[in-house]
N, CA, C and O atoms as a Tripos MOL2 file, in Angstrom:
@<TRIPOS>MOLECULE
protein
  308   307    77     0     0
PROTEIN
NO_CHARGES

@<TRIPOS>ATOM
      1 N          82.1530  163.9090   54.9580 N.3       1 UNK1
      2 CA         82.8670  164.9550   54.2740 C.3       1 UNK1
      3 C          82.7490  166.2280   55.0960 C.2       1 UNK1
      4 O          81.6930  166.4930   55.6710 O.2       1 UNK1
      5 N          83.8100  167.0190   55.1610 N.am      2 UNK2
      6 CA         83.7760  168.1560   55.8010 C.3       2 UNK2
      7 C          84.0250  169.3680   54.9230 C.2       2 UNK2
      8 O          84.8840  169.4540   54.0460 O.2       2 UNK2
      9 N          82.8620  170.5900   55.4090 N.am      3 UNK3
     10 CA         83.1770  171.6270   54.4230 C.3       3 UNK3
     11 C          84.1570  172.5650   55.0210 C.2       3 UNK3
     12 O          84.3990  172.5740   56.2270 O.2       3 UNK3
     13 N          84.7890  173.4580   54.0440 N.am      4 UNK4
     14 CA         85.9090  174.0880   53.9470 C.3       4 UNK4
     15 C          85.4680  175.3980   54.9910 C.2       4 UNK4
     16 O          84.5690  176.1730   54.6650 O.2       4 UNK4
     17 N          86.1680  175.5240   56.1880 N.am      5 UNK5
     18 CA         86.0480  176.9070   57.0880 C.3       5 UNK5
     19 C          87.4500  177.6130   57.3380 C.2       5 UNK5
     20 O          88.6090  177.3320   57.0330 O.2       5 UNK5
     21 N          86.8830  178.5760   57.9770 N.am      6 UNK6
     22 CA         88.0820  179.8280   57.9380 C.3       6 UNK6
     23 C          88.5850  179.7740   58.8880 C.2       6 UNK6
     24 O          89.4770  180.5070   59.3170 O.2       6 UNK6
     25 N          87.8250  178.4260   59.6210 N.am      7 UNK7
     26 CA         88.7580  178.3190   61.2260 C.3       7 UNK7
     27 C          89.1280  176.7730   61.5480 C.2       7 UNK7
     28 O          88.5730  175.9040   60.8750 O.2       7 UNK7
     29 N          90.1000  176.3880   62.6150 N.am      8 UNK8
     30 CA         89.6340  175.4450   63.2630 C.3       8 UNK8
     31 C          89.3050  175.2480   64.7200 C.2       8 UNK8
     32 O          89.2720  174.1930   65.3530 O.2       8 UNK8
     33 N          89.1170  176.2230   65.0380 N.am      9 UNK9
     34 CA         88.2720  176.7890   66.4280 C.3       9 UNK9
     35 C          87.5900  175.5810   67.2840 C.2       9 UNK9
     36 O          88.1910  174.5410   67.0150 O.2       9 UNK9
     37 N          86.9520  175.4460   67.8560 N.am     10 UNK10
     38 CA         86.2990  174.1880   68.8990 C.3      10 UNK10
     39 C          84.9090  174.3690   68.4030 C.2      10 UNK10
     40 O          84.0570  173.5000   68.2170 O.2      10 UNK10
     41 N          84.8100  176.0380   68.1670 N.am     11 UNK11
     42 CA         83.5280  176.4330   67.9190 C.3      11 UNK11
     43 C          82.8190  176.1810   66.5390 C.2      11 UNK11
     44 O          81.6450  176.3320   66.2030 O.2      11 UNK11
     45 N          83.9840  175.7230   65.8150 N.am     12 UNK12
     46 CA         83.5240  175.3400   64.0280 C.3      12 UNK12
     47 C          83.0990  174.1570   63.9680 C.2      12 UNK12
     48 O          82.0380  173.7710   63.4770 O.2      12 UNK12
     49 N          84.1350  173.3910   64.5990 N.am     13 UNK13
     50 CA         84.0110  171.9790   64.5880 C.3      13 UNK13
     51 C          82.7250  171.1260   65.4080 C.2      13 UNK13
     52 O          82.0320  170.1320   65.1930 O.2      13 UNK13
     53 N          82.8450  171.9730   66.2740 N.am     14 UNK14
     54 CA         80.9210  172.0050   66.9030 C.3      14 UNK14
     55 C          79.7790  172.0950   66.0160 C.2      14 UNK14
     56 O          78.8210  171.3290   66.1200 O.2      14 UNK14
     57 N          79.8480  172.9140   65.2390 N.am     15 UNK15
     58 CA         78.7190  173.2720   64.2900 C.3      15 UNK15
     59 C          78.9840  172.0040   62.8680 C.2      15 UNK15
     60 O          78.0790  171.4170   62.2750 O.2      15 UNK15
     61 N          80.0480  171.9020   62.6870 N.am     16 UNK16
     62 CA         80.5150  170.8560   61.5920 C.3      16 UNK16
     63 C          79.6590  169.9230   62.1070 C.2      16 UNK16
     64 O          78.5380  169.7380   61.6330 O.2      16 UNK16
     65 N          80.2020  169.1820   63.2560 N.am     17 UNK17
     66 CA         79.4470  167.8410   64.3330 C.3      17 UNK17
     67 C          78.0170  167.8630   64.0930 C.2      17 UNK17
     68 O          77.4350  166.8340   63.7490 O.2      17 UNK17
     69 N          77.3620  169.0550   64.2650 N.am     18 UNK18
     70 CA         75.8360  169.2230   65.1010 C.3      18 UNK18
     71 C          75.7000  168.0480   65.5360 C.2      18 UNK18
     72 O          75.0900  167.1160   65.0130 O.2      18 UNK18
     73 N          76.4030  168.0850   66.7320 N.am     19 UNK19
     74 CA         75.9910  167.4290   68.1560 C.3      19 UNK19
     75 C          76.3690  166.0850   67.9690 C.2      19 UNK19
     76 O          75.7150  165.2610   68.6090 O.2      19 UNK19
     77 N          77.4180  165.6060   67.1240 N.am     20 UNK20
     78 CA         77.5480  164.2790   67.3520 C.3      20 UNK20
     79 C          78.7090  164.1190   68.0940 C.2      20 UNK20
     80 O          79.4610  165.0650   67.8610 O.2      20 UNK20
     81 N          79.1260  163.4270   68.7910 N.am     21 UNK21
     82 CA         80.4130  163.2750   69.7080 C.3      21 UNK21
     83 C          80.7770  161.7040   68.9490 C.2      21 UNK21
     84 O          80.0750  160.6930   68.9450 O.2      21 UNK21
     85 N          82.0240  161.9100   68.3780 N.am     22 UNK22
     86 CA         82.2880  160.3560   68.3920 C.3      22 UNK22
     87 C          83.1500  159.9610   69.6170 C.2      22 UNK22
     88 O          83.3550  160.7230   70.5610 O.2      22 UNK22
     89 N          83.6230  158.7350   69.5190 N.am     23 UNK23
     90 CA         84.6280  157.7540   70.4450 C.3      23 UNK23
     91 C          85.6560  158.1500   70.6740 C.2      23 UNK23
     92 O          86.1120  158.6490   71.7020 O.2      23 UNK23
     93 N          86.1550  157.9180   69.5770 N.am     24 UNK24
     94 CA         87.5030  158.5280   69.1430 C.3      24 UNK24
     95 C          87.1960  159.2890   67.7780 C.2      24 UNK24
     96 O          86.3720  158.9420   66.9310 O.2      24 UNK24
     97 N          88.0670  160.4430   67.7440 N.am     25 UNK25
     98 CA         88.7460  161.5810   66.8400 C.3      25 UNK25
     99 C          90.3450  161.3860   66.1420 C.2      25 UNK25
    100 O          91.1260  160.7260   66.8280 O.2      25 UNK25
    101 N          90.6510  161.7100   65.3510 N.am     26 UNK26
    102 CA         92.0470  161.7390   64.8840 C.3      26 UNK26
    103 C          91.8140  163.1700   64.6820 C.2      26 UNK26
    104 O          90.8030  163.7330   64.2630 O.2      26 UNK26
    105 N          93.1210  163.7320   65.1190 N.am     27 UNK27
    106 CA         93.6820  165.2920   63.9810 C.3      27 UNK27
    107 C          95.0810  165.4270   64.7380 C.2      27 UNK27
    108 O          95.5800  164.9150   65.7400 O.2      27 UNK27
    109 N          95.3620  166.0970   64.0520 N.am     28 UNK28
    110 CA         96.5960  167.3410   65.1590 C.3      28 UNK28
    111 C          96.2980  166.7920   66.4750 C.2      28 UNK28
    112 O          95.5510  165.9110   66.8990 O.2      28 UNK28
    113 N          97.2310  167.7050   67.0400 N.am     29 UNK29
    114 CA         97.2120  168.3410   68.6180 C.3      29 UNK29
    115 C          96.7480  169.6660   68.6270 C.2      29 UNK29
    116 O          97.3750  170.3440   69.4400 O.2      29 UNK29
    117 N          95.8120  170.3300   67.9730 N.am     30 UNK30
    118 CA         95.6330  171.8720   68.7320 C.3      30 UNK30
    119 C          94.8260  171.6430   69.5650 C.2      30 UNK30
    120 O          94.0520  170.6860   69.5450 O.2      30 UNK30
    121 N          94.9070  172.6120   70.5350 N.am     31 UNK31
    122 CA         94.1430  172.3290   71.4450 C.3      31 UNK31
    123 C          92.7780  172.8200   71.6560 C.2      31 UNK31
    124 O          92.0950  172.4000   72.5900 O.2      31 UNK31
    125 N          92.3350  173.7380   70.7810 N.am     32 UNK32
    126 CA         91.1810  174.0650   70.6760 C.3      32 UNK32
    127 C          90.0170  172.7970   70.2310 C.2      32 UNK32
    128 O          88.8140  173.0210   70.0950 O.2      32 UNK32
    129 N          90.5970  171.5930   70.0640 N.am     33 UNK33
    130 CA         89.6320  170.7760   69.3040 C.3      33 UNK33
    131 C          89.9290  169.6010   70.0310 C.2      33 UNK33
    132 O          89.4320  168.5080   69.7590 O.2      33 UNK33
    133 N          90.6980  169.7930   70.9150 N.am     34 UNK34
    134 CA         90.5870  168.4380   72.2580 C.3      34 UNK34
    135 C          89.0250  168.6010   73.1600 C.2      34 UNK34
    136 O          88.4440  169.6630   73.3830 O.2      34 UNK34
    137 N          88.7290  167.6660   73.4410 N.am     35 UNK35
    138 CA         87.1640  167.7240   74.3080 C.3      35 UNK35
    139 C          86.3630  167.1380   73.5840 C.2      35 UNK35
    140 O          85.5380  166.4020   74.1260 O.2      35 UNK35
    141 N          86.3710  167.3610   71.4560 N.am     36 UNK36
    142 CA         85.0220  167.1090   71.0410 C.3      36 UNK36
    143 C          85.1950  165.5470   71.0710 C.2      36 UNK36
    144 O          84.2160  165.1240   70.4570 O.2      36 UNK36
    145 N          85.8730  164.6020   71.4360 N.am     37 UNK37
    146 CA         85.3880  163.0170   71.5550 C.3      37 UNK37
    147 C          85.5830  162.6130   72.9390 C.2      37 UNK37
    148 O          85.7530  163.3030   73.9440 O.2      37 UNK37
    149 N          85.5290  161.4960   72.8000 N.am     38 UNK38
    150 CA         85.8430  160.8150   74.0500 C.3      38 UNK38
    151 C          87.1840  160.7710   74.4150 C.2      38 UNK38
    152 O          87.7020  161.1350   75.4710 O.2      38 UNK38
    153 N          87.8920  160.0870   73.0200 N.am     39 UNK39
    154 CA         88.7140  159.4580   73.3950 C.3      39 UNK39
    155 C          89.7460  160.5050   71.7000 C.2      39 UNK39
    156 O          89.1480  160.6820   70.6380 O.2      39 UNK39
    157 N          91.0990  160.9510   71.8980 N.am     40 UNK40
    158 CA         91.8650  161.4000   70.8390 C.3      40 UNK40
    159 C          93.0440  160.7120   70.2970 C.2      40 UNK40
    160 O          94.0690  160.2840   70.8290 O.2      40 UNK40
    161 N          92.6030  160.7250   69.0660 N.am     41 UNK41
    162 CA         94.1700  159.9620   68.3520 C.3      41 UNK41
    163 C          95.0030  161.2730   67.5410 C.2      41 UNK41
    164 O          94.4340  162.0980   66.8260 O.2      41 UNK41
    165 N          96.4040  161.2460   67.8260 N.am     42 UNK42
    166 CA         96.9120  162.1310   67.1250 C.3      42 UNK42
    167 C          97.3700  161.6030   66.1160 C.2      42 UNK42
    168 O          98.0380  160.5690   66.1470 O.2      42 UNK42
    169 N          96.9900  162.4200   64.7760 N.am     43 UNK43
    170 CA         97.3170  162.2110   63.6940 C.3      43 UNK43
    171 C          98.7740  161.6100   63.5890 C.2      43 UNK43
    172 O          99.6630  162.3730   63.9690 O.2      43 UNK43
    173 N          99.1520  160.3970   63.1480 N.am     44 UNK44
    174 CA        100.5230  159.9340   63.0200 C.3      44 UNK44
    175 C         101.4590  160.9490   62.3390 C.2      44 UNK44
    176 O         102.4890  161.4030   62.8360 O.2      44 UNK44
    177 N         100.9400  161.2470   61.1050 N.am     45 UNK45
    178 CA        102.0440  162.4450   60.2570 C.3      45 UNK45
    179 C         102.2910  163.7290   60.7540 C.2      45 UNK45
    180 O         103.0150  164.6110   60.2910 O.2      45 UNK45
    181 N         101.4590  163.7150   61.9520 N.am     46 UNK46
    182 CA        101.4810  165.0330   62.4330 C.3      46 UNK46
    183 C         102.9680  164.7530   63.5750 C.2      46 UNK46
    184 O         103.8890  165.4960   63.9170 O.2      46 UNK46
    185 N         102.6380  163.4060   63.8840 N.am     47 UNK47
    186 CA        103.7440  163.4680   65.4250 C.3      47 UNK47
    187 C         105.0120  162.6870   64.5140 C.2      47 UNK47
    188 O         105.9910  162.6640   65.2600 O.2      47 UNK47
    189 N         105.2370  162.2630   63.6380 N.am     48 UNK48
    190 CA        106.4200  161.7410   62.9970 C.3      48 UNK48
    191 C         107.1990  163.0000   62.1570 C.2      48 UNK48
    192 O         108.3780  163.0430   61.8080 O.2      48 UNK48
    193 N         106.1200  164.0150   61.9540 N.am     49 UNK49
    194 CA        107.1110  165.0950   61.6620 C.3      49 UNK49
    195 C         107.3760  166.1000   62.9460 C.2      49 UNK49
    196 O         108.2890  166.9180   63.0640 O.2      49 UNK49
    197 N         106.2920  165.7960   63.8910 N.am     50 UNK50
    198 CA        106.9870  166.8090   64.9740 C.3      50 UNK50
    199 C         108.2090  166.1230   66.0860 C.2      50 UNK50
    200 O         109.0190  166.7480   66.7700 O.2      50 UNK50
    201 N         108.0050  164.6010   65.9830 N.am     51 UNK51
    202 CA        109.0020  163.9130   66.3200 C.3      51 UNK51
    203 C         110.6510  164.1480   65.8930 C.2      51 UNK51
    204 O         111.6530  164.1440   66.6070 O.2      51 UNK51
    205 N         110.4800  164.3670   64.3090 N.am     52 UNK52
    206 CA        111.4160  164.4190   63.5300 C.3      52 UNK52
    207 C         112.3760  165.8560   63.8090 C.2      52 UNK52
    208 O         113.5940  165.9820   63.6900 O.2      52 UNK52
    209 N         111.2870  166.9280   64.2460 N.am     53 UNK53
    210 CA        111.4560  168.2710   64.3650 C.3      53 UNK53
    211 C         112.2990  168.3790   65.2310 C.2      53 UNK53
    212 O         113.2930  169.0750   65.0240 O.2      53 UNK53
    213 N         112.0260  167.4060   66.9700 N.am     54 UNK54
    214 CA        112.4470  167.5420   68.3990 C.3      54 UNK54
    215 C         113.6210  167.2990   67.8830 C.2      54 UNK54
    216 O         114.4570  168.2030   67.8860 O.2      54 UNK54
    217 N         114.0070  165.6990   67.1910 N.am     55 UNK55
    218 CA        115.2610  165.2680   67.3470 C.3      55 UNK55
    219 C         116.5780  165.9140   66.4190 C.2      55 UNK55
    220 O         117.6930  165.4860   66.7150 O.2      55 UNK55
    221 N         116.4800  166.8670   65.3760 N.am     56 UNK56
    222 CA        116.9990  167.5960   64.5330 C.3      56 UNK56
    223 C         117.3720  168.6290   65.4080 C.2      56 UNK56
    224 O         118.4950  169.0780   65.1830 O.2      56 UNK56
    225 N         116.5500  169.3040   66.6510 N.am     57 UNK57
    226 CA        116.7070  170.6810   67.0400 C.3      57 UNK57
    227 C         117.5310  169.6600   68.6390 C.2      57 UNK57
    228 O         118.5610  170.2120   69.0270 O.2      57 UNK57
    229 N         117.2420  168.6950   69.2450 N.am     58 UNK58
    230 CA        118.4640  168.2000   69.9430 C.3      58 UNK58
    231 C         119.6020  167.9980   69.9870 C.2      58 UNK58
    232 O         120.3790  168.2110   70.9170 O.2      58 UNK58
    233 N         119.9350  167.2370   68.2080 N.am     59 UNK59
    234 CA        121.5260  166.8570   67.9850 C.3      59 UNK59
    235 C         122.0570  168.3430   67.9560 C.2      59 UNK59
    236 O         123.1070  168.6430   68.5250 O.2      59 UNK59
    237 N         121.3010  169.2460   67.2810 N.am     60 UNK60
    238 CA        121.6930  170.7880   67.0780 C.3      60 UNK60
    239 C         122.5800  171.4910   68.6960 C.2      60 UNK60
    240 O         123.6600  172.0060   68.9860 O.2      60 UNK60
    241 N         121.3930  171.1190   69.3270 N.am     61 UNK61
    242 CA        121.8250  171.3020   70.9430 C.3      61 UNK61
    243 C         122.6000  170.8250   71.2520 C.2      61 UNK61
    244 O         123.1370  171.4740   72.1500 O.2      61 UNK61
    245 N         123.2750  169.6240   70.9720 N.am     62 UNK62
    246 CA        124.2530  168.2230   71.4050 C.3      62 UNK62
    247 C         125.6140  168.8760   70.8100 C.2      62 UNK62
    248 O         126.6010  169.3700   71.3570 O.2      62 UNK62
    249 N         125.3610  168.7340   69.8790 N.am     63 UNK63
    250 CA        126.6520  169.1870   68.5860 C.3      63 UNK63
    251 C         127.0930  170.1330   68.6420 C.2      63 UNK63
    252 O         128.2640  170.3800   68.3550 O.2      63 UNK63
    253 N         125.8900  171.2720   69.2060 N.am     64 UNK64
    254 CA        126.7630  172.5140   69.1300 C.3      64 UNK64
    255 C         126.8830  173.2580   70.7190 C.2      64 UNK64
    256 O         127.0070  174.4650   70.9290 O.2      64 UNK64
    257 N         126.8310  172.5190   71.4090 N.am     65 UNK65
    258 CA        127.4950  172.7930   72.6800 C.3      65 UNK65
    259 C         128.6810  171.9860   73.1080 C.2      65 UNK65
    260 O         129.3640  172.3410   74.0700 O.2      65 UNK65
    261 N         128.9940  170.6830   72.2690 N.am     66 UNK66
    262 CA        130.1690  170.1260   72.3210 C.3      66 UNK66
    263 C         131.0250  170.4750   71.1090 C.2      66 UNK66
    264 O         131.8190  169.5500   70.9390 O.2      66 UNK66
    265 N         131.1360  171.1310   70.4860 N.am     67 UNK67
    266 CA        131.7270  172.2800   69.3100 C.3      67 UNK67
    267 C         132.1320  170.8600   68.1640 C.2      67 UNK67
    268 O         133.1490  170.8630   67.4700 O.2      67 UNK67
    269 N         131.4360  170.0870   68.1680 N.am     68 UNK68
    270 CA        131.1700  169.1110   66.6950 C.3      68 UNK68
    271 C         130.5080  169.4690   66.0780 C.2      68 UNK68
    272 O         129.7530  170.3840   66.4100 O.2      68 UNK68
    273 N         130.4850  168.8130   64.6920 N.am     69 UNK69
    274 CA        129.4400  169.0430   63.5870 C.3      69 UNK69
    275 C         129.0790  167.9390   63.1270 C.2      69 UNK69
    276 O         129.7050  166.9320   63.4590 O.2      69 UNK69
    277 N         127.7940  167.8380   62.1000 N.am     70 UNK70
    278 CA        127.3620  167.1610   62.1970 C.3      70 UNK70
    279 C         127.3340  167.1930   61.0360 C.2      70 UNK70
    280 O         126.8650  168.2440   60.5980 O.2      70 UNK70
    281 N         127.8450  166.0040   59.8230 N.am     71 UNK71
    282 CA        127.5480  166.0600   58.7390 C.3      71 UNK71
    283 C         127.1250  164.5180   57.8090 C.2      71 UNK71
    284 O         127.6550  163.4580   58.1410 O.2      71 UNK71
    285 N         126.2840  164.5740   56.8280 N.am     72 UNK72
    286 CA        125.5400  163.3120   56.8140 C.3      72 UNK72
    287 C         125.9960  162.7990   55.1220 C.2      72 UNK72
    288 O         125.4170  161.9330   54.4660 O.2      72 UNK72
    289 N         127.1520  163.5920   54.7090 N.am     73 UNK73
    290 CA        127.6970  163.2470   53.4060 C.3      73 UNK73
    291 C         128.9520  163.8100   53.4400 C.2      73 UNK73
    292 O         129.2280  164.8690   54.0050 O.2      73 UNK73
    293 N         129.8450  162.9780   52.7300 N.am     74 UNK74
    294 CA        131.0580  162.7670   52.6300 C.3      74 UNK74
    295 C         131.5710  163.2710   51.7480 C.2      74 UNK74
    296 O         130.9270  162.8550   50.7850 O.2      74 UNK74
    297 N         132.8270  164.3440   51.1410 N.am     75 UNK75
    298 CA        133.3610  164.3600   50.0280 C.3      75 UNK75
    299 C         134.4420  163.3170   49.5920 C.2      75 UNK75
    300 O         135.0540  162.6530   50.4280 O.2      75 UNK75
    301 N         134.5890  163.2360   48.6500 N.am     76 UNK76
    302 CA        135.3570  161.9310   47.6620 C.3      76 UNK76
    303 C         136.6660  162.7900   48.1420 C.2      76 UNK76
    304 O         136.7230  164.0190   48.1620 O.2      76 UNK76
    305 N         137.9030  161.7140   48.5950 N.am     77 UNK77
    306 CA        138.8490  162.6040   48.4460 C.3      77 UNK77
    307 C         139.8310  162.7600   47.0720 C.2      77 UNK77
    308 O         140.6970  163.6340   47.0280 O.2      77 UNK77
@<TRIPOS>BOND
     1     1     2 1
     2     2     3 1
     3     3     4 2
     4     3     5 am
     5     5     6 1
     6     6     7 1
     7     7     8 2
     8     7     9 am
     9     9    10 1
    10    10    11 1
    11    11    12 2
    12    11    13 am
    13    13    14 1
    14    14    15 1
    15    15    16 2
    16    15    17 am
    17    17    18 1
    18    18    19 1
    19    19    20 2
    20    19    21 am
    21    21    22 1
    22    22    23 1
    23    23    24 2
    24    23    25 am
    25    25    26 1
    26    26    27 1
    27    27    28 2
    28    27    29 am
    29    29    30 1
    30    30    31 1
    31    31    32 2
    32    31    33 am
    33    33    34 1
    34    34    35 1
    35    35    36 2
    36    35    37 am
    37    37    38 1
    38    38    39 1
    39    39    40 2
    40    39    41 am
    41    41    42 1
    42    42    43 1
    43    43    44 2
    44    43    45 am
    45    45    46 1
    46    46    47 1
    47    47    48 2
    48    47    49 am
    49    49    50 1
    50    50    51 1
    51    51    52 2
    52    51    53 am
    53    53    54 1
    54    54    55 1
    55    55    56 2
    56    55    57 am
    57    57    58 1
    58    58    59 1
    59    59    60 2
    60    59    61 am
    61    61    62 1
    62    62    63 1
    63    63    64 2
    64    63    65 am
    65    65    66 1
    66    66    67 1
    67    67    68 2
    68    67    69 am
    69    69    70 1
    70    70    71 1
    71    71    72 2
    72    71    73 am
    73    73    74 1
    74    74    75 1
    75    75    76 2
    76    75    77 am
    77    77    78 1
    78    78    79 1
    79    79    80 2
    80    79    81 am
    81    81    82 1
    82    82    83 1
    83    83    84 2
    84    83    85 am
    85    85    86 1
    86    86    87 1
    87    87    88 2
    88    87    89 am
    89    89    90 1
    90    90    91 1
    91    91    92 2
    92    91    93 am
    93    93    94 1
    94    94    95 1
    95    95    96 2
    96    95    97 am
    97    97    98 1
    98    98    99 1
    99    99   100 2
   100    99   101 am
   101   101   102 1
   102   102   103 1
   103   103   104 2
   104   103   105 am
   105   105   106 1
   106   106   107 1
   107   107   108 2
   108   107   109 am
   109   109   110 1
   110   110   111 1
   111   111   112 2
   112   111   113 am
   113   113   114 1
   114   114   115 1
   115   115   116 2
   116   115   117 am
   117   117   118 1
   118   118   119 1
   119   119   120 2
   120   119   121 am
   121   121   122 1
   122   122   123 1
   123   123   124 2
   124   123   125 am
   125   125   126 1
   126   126   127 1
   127   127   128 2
   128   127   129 am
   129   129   130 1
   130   130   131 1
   131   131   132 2
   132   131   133 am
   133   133   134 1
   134   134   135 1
   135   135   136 2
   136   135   137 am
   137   137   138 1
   138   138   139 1
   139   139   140 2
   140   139   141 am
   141   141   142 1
   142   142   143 1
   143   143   144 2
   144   143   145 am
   145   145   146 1
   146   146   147 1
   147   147   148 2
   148   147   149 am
   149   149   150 1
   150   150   151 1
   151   151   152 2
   152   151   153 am
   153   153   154 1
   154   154   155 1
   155   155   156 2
   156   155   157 am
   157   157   158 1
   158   158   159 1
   159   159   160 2
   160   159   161 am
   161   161   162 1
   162   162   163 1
   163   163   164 2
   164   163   165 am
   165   165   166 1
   166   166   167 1
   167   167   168 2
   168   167   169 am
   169   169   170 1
   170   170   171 1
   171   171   172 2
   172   171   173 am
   173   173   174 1
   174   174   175 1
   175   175   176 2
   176   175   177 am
   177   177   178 1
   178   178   179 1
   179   179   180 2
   180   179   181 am
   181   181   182 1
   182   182   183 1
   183   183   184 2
   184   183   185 am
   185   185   186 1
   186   186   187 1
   187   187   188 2
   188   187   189 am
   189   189   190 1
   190   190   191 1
   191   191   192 2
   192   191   193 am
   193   193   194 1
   194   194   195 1
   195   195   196 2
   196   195   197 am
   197   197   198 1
   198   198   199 1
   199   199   200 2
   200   199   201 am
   201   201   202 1
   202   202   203 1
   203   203   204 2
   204   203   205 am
   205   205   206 1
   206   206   207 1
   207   207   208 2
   208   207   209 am
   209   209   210 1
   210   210   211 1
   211   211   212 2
   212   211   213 am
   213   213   214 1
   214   214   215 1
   215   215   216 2
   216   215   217 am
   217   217   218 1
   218   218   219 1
   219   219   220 2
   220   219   221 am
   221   221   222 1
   222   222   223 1
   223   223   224 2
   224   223   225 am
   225   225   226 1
   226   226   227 1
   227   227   228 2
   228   227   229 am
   229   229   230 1
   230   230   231 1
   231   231   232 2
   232   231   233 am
   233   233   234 1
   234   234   235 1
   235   235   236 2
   236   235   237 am
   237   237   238 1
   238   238   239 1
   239   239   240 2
   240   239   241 am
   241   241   242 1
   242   242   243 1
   243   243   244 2
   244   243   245 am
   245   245   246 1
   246   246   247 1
   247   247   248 2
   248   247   249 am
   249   249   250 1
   250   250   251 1
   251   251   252 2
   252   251   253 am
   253   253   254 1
   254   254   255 1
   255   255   256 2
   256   255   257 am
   257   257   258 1
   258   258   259 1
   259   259   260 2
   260   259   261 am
   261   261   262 1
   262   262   263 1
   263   263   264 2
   264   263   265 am
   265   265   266 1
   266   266   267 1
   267   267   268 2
   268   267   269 am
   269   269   270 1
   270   270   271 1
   271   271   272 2
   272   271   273 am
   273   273   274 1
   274   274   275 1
   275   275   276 2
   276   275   277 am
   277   277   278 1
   278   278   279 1
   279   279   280 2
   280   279   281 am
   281   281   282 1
   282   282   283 1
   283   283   284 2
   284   283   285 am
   285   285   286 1
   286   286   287 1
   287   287   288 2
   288   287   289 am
   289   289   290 1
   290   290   291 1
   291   291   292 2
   292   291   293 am
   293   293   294 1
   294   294   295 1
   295   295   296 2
   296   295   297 am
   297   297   298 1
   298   298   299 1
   299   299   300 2
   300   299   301 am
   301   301   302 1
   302   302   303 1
   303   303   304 2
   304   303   305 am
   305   305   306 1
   306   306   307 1
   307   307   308 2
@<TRIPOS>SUBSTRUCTURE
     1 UNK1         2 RESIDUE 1 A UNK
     2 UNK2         6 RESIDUE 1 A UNK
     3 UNK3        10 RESIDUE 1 A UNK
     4 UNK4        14 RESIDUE 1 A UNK
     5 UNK5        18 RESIDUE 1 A UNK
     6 UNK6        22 RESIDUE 1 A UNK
     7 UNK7        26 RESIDUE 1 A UNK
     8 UNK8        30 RESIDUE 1 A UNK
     9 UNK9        34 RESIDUE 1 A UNK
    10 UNK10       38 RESIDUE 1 A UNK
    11 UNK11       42 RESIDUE 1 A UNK
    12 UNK12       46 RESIDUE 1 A UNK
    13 UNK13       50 RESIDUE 1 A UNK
    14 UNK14       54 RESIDUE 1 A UNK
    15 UNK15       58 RESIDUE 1 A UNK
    16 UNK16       62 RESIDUE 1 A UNK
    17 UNK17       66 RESIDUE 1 A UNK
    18 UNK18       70 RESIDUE 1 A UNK
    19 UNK19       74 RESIDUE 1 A UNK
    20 UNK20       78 RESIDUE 1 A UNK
    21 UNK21       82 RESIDUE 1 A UNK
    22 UNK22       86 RESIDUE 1 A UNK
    23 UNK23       90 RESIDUE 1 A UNK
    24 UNK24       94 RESIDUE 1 A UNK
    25 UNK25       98 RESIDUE 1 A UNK
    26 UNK26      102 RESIDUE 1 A UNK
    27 UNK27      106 RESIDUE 1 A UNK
    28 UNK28      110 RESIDUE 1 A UNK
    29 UNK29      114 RESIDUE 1 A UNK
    30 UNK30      118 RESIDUE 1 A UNK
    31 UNK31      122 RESIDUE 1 A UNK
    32 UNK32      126 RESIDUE 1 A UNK
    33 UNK33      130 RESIDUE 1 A UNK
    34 UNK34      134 RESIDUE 1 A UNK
    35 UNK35      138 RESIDUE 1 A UNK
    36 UNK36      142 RESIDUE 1 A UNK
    37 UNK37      146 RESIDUE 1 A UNK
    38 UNK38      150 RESIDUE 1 A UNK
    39 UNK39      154 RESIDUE 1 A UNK
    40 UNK40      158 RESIDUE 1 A UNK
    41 UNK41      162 RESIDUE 1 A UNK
    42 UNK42      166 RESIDUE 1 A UNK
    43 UNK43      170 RESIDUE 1 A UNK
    44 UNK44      174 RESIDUE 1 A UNK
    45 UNK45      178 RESIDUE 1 A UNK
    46 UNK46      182 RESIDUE 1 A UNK
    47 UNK47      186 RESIDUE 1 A UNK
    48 UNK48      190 RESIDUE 1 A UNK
    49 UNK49      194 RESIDUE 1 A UNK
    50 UNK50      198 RESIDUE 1 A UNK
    51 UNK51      202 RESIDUE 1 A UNK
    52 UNK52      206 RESIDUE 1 A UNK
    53 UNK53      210 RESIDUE 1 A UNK
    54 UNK54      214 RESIDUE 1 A UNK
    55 UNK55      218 RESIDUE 1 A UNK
    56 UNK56      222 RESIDUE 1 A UNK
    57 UNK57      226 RESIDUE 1 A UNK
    58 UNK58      230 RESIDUE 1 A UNK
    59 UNK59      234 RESIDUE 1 A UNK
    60 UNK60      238 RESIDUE 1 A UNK
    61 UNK61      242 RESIDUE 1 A UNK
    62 UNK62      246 RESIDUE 1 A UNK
    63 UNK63      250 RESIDUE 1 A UNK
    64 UNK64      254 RESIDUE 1 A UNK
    65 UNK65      258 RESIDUE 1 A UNK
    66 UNK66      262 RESIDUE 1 A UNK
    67 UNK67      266 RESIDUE 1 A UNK
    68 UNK68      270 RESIDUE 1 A UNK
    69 UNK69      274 RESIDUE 1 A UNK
    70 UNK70      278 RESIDUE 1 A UNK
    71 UNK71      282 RESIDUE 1 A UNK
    72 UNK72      286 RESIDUE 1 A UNK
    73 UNK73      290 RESIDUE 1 A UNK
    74 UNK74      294 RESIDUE 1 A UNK
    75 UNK75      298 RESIDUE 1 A UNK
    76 UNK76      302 RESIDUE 1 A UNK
    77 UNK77      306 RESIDUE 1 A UNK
């Protein structure tokens, strides 16, 4: 269990640890908290919504430099 801090610094999560290093880690990607394992897993929900993020802000790029739109519902005619 981890207690509730005002940061997530490298330097919190150090003191959280006292001194244990695991194998592997899961979280995010910030980067302040890459180093404390061996080995890092990024949180899946973290990269399926930032995945989700890239490809929304691409078609945006796609669509609106080829002057289409993009629409994902239909009106009844």
């Amino acid at each position: 269990m981890h207690p509730v801090a005002p940061s997530r610094a490298a330097l919190m999560v150090s003191k959280v640890k006292a001194g244990h290093r695991p194998a592997v880690r899961t979280s995010d990607r910030y980067l302040a908290q890459r180093g404390l394992s061996e080995r890092q897993q990024t949180c899946l929900a973290h990269l399926a919504r930032d995945v989700s993020r890239w490809l929304t802000e691409l078609a945006a790029l796609t669509l609106g430099a080829s002057g289409a739109s993009c629409s994902s519902t239909s009106t009844p005619s």
